[in-house]
C-alpha positions as CSV (number, residue, x, y, z in Angstrom):
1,X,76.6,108.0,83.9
2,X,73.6,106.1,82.3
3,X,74.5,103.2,80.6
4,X,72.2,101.3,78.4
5,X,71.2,97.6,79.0
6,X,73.9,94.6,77.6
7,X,72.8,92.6,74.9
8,X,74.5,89.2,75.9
9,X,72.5,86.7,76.2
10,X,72.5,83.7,78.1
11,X,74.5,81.8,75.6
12,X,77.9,82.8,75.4
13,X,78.8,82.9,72.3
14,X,75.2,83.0,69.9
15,X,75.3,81.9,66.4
16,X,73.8,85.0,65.3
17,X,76.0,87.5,66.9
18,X,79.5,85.5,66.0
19,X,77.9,85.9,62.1
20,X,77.3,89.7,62.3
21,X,80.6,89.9,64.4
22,X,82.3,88.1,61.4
23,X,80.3,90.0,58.8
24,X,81.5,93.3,60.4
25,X,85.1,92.3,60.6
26,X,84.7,91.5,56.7
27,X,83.7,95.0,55.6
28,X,86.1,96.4,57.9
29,X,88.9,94.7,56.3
30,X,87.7,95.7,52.8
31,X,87.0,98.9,53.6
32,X,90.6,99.2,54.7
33,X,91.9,97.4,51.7
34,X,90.2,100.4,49.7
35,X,91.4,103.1,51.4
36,X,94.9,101.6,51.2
37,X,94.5,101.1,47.7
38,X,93.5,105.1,47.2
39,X,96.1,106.7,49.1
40,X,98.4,105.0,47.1
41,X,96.9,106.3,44.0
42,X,99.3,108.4,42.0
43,X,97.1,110.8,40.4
44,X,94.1,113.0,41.8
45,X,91.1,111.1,42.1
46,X,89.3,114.7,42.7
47,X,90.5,117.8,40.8
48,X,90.6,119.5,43.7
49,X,93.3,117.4,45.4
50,X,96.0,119.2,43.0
51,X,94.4,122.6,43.8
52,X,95.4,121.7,47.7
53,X,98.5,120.1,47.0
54,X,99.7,123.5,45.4
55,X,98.4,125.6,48.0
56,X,100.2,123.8,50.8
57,X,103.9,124.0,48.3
58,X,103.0,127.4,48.1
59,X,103.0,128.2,51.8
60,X,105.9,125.8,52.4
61,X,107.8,128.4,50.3
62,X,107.2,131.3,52.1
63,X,104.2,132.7,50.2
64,X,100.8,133.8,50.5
65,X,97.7,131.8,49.1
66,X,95.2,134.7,49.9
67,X,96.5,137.3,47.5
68,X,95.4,139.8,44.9
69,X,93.6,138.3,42.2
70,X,95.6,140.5,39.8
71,X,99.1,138.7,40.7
72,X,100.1,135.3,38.6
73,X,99.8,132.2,41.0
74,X,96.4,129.6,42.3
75,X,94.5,131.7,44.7
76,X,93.4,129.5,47.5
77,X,89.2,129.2,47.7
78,X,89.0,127.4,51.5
79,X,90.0,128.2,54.7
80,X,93.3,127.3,55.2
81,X,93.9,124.9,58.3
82,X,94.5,122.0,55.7
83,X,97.3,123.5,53.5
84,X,98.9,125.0,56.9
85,X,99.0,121.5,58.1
86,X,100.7,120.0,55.0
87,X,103.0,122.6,54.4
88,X,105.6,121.4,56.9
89,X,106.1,117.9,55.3
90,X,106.3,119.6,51.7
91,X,109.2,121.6,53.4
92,X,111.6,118.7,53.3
93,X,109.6,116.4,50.9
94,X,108.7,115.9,47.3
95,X,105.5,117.2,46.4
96,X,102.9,113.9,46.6
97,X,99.5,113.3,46.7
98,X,100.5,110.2,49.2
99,X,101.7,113.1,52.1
100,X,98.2,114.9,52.2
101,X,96.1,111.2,52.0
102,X,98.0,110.2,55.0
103,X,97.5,113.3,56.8
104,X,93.4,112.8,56.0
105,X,93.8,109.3,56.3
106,X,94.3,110.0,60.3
107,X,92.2,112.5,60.7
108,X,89.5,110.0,59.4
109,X,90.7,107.1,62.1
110,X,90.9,110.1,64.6
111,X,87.3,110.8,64.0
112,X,86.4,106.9,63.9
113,X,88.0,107.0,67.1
114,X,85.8,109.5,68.7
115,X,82.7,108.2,67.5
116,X,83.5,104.1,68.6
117,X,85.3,104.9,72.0
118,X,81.8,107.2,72.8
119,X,79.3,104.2,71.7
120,X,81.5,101.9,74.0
121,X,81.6,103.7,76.2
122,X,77.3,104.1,77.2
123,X,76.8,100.8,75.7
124,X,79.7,98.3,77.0
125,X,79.0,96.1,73.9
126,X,81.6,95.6,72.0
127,X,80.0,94.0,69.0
128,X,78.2,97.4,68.5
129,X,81.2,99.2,69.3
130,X,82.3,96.9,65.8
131,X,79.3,98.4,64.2
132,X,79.7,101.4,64.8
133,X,83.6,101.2,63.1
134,X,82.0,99.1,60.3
135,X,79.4,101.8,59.6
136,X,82.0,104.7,60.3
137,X,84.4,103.0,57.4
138,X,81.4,102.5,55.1
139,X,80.8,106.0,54.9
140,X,84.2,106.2,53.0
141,X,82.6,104.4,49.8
142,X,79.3,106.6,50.6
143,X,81.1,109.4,50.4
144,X,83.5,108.5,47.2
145,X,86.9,108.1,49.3
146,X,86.8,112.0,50.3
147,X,87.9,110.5,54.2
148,X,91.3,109.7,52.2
149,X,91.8,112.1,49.9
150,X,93.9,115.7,49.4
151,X,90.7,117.7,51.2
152,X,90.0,119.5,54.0
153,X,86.6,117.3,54.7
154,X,88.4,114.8,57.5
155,X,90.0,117.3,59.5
156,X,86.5,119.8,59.2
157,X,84.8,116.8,60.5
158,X,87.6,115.9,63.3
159,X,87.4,119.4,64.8
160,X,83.2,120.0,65.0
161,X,83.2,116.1,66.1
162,X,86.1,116.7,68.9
163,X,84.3,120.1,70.1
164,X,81.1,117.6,70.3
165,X,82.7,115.3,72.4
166,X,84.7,117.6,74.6
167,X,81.0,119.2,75.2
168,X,79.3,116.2,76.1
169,X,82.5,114.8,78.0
170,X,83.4,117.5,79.8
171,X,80.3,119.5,81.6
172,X,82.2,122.6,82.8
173,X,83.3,125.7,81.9
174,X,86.6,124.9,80.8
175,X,84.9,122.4,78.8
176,X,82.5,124.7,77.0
177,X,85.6,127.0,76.2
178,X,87.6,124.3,74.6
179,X,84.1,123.0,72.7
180,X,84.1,126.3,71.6
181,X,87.7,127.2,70.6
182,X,87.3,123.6,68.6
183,X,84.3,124.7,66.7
184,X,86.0,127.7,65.6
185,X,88.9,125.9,64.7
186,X,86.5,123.8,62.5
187,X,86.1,126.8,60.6
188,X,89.1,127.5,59.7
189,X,89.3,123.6,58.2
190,X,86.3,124.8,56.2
191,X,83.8,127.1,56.4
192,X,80.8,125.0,56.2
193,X,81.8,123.9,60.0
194,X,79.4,126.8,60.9
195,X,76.3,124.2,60.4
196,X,77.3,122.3,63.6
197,X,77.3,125.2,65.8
198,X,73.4,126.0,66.0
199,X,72.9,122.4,67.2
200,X,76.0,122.7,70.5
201,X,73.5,126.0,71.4
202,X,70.8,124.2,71.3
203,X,71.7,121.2,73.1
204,X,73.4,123.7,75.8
205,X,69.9,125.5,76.3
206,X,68.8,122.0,76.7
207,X,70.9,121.1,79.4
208,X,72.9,123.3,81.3
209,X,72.5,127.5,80.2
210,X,75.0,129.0,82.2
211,X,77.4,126.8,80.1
212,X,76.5,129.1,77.0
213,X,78.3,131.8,77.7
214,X,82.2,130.3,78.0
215,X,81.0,128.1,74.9
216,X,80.4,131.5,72.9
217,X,83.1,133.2,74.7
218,X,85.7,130.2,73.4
219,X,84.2,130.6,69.6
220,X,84.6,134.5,69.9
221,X,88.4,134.8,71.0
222,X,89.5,131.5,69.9
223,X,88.1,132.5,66.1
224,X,89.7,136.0,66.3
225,X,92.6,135.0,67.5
226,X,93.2,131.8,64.7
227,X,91.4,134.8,62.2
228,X,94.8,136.5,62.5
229,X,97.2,134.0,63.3
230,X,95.9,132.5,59.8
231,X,95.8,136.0,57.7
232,X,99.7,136.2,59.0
233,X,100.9,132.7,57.9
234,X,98.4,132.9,54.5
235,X,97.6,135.9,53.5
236,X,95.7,139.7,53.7
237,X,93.0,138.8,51.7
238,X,91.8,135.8,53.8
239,X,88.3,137.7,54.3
240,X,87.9,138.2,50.7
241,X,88.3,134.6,49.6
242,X,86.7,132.8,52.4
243,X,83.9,135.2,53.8
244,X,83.1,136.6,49.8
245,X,82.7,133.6,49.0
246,X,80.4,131.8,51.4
247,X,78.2,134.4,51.7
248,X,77.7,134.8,47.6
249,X,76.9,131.2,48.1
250,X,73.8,131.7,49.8
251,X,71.8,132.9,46.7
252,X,72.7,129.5,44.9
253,X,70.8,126.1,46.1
254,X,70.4,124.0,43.8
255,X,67.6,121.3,44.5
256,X,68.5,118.7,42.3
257,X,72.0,119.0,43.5
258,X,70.6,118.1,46.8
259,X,68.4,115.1,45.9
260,X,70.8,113.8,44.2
261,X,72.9,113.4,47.2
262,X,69.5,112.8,49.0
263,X,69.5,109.7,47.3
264,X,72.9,108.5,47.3
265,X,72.0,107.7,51.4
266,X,69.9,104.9,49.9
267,X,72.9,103.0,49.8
268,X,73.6,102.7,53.4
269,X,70.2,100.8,54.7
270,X,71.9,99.7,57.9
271,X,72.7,103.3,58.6
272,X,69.2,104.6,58.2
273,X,67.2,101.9,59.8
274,X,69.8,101.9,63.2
275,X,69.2,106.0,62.9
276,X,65.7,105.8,62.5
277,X,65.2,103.2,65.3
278,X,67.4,106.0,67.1
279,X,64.6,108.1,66.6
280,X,61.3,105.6,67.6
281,X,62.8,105.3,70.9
282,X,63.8,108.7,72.0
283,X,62.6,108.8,75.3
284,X,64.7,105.7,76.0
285,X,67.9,107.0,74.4
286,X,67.3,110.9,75.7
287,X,69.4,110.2,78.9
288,X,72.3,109.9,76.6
289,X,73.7,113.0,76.1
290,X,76.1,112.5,73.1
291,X,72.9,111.0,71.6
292,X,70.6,114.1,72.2
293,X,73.0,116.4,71.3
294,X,73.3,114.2,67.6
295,X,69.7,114.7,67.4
296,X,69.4,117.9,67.8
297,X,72.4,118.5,65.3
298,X,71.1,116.9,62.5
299,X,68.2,119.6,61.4
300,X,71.4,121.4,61.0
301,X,74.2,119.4,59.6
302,X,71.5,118.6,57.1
303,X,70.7,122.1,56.2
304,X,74.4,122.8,55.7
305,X,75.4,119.7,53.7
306,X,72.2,121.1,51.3
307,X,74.0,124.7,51.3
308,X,77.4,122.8,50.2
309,X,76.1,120.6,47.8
310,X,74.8,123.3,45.9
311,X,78.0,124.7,45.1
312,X,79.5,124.4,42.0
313,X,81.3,121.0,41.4
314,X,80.4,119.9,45.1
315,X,81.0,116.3,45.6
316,X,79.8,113.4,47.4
317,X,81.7,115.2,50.6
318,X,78.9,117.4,51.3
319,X,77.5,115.1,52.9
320,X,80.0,113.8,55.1
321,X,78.4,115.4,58.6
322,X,75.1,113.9,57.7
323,X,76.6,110.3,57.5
324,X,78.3,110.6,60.3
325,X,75.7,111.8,62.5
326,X,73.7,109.0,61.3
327,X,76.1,106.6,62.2
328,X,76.4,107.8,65.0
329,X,72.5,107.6,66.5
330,X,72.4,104.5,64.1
331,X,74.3,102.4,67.1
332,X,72.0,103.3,69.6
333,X,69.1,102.7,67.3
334,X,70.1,99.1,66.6
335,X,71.6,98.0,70.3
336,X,67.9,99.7,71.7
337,X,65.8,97.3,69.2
338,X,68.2,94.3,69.9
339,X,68.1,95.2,74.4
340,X,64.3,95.0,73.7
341,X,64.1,92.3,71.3
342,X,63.3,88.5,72.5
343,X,64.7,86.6,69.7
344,X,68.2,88.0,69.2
345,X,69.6,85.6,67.1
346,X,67.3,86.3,64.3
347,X,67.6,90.1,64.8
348,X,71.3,89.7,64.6
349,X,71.6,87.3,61.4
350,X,69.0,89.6,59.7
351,X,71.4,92.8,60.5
352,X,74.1,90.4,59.2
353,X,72.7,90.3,56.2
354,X,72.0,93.6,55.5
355,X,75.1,95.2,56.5
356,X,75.7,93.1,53.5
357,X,73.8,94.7,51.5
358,X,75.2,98.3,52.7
359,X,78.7,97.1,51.1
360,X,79.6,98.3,48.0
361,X,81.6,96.2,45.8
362,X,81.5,98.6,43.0
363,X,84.7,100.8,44.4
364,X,86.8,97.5,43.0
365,X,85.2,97.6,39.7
366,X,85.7,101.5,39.1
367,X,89.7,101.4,40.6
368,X,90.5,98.2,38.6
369,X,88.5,99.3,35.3
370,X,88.9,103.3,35.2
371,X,91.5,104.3,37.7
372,X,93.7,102.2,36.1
373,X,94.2,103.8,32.6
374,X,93.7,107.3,34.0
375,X,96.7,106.5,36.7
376,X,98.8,105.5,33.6
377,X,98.0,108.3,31.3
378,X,98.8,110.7,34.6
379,X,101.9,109.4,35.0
380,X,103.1,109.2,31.9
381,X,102.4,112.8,31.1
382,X,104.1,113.8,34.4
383,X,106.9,111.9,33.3
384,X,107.1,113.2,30.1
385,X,107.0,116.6,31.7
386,X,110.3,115.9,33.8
387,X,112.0,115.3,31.4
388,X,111.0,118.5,28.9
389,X,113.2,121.9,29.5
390,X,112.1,125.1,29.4
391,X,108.0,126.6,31.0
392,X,105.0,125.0,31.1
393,X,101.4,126.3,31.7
394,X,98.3,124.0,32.2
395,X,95.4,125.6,32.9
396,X,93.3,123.2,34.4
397,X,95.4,121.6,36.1
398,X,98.2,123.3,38.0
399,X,99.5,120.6,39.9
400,X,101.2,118.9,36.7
401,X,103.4,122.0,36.4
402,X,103.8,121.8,40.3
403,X,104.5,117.9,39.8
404,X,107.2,118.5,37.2
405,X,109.2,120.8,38.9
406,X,108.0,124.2,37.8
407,X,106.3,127.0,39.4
408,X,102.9,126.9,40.2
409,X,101.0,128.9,37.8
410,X,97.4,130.3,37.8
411,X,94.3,127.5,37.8
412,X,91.6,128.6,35.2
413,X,88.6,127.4,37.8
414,X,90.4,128.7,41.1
415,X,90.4,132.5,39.0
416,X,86.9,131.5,37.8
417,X,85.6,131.2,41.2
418,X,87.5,134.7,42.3
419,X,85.3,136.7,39.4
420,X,82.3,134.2,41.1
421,X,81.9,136.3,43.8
422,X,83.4,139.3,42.6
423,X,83.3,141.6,39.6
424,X,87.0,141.2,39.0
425,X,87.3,139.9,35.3
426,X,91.6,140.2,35.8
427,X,91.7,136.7,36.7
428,X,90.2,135.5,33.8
429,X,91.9,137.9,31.7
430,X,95.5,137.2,32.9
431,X,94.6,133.6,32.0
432,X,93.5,134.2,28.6
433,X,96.7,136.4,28.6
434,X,99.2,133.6,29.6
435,X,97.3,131.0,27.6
436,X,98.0,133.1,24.3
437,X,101.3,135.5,24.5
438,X,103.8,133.0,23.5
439,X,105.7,133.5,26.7
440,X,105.7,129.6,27.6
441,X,107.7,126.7,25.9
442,X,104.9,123.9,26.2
443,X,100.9,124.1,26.8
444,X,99.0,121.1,28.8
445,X,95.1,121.2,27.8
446,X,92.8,119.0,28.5
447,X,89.9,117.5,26.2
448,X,87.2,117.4,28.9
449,X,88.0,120.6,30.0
450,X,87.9,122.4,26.7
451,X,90.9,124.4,27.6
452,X,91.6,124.5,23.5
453,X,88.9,126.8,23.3
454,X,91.0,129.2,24.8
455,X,93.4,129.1,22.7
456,X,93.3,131.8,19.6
457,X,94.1,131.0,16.0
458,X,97.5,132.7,16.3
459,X,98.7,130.7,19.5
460,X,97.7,127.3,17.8
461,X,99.9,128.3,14.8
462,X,102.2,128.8,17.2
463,X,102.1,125.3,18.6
464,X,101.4,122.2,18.1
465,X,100.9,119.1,19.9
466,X,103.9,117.3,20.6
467,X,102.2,114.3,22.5
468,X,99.0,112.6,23.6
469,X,98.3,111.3,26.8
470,X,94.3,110.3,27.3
471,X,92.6,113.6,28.1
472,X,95.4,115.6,28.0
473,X,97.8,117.3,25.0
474,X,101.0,118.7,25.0
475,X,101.4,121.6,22.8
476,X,105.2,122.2,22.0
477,X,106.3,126.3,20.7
478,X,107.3,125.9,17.0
């Protein structure tokens, strides 16, 4: 094992290191404060977060999220690792956003685990072992809190990351299976795990070929055999959601959708200069192995971050793989320039200071100043719901019918993206169909969403709105 040079210097405790050390520990708390402060959120802070929430009831309760498009119900758009995963604790609990937070929540400290134990590891430092956590956890407010949220991103990025580590960790054949198996397992958390598998080829070609073949052999059966294990417990229309969908997806980049999450790495300048120091001294840091293979990587996690950020209504956690690979050569980078450097002190206060400047107080400012009122609106109208009798329908939302104890009912943007990538207008039609027939008690719209626009003259005679609450209305049958 090649480990790289310490950075103690003669003094035992320098000035300069105790005040990056202590600016470190800082973040980190905050950091940890915020993701605390999230989880316990009671509303969704991505619209998405109620799509998964009803999935995962949904399996819980015996039925299928890959289903016709023609049946009444959400139809699930992602592999489904995630909602398999949270279905058990919705089995014999109340449906929460808190449950599914938690369960990313640790995939996210699983991941952070990886990365920090690997970087102590080759380095023996633990003050860059710190930075690496401190830079892991600032990715969170990088990313807009997707590592805690109701999403499949953490556990995508657990499984390619684990397979990457058992790779590098474990040079045998057995190992190259497992990597393998992992990576395909990564899929089935989400599909755009297939941009981290070009990059474990090319690092095997790299090192060791006859490791190749076990590594595709692994993928191969391990995929096939979770491909049916997962159309069993989900559904027989896995291929047409998942595969339809990804593929249709090709013929949509959209380049200012990628600049502008091009830009939002701007924000992190203690990731990027560590990563790009990680870079100037390549044929120092080549040895490394978890290092080369994060090199080589990156071409591609870039390329598919681009692919998902293209989609429509793709958030900041497209680019989740990309931070983290950063972060991850961003260690080396920095503990490289500070082995070689004669001055440490002054190196050190200076990365003090702008690990500073990565921190971004605004998280505080949004929570306190928008979450608030839009936390209070949600759970007032929840509350209200409870306590109304008879069927509900809110087509934007289906997790406030799910919420207030009635069935899950069909999501306007989940059918949407079902006639995306098809030319199945039923979704839409049944929606349209439900929305205007008079069959439910109470209607939930919401402003932002336009959802009044579907309703016809005839079904707002019908109703009217019984209660306001922010962007949404209640519409009560005459």
């Amino acid at each position: 094992m090649n480990h790289l040079p310490s950075n103690l210097s003669s003094s035992r405790f320098p000035l300069g290191r105790l005040i990056l050390g202590a600016v470190c520990c800082a973040i980190t708390v905050y950091a940890l404060i915020m993701l605390m402060l999230v989880v316990r959120m009671p509303s969704y802070v991505d619209a998405w977060e109620g799509k998964h929430l009803c999935e995962a009831w949904t399996l819980a309760h015996g039925e299928h999220i890959y289903r016709d498009p023609a049946l009444y119900g959400a139809a699930a758009m992602y592999t489904p690792l995630y909602p398999v995963l949270l279905s058990p604790v919705l089995r014999i609990a109340p449906p929460l956003f808190l449950w599914g937070r938690i369960l990313s929540l640790l995939f996210s400290f699983g991941i952070g685990a990886i990365l920090v134990a690997y970087v102590w590891r080759e380095t023996k430092d633990r003050l860059v072992a710190l930075i690496g956590a401190t830079l892991f956890l600032s990715v969170a407010w990088a990313t807009c809190w997707y590592f805690a949220l109701v999403r499949a991103d953490s556990l995508l990025n657990l499984c390619w990351i684990a397979g990457y580590a058992v790779l590098v960790q474990r040079p045998s054949w057995r190992g190259s299976f497992i990597a393998g198996s992992l990576l395909a397992l990564a899929f089935f958390a989400k599909q755009t795990a297939l941009m981290a598998i070009p990059g474990a080829i090319l690092y095997i070609l790299f090192t060791e070929r006859r490791r190749l073949f076990p590594f595709c052999v692994g993928m191969l059966v391990s995929g096939i055999a979770f491909y049916f294990i997962f159309t069993h417990v989900a559904g027989d229309l896995l291929w047409f959601y998942v595969f339809g969908r990804t593929v249709t997806q090709a013929g949509r980049v959209s380049i200012p959708a990628i600049m502008q999450y091009f830009f939002s790495l701007s924000g992190s300048p203690f990731t990027l200069l560590g990563a790009i120091l990680a870079v100037v001294w390549i044929q120092d840091l080549w040895k490394i192995q978890g290092y080369r293979l994060a090199l080589l990587s990156l071409p591609f996690l870039l390329a598919g971050s681009c692919f998902s950020a293209s989609a429509p209504g793709a958030g900041a956690n497209s680019m989740m793989p990309v931070y983290l690979a950063l972060v991850f050569l961003a260690c080396f980078g920095i503990h490289q320039w500070i082995s070689l450097a004669g001055d440490k002190n002054t190196i050190w206060v200076a990365l003090a200071l702008l690990m500073v400047f990565q921190m971004d107080p605004q998280p505080v400012y949004r929570i306190n100043k928008f979450r608030g009122k839009f936390d209070k609106d949600f759970t007032e109208l929840v509350a209200f719901l409870k306590k109304q009798p008879g069927t509900m329908y809110a087509p934007s939302d289906n997790v406030l019918t799910l919420l207030a104890s009635r069935p899950v009912m069909d999501d306007k943007y989940l059918a949407g993206e079902v006639a995306w990538h098809s030319t199945d207008t039923r979704p839409r039609e049944r929606i349209l169909r439900r929305m205007n027939s008079g069959e439910n008690d109470w209607l939930i719209t919401k402003k932002i969403h336009k959802d009044e626009d579907l309703m016809l003259d005839s079904t707002r005679e019908r109703y009217s709105i019984a209660a306001t609450f922010g962007e949404w209305s209640v519409w009560k049958k005459r």
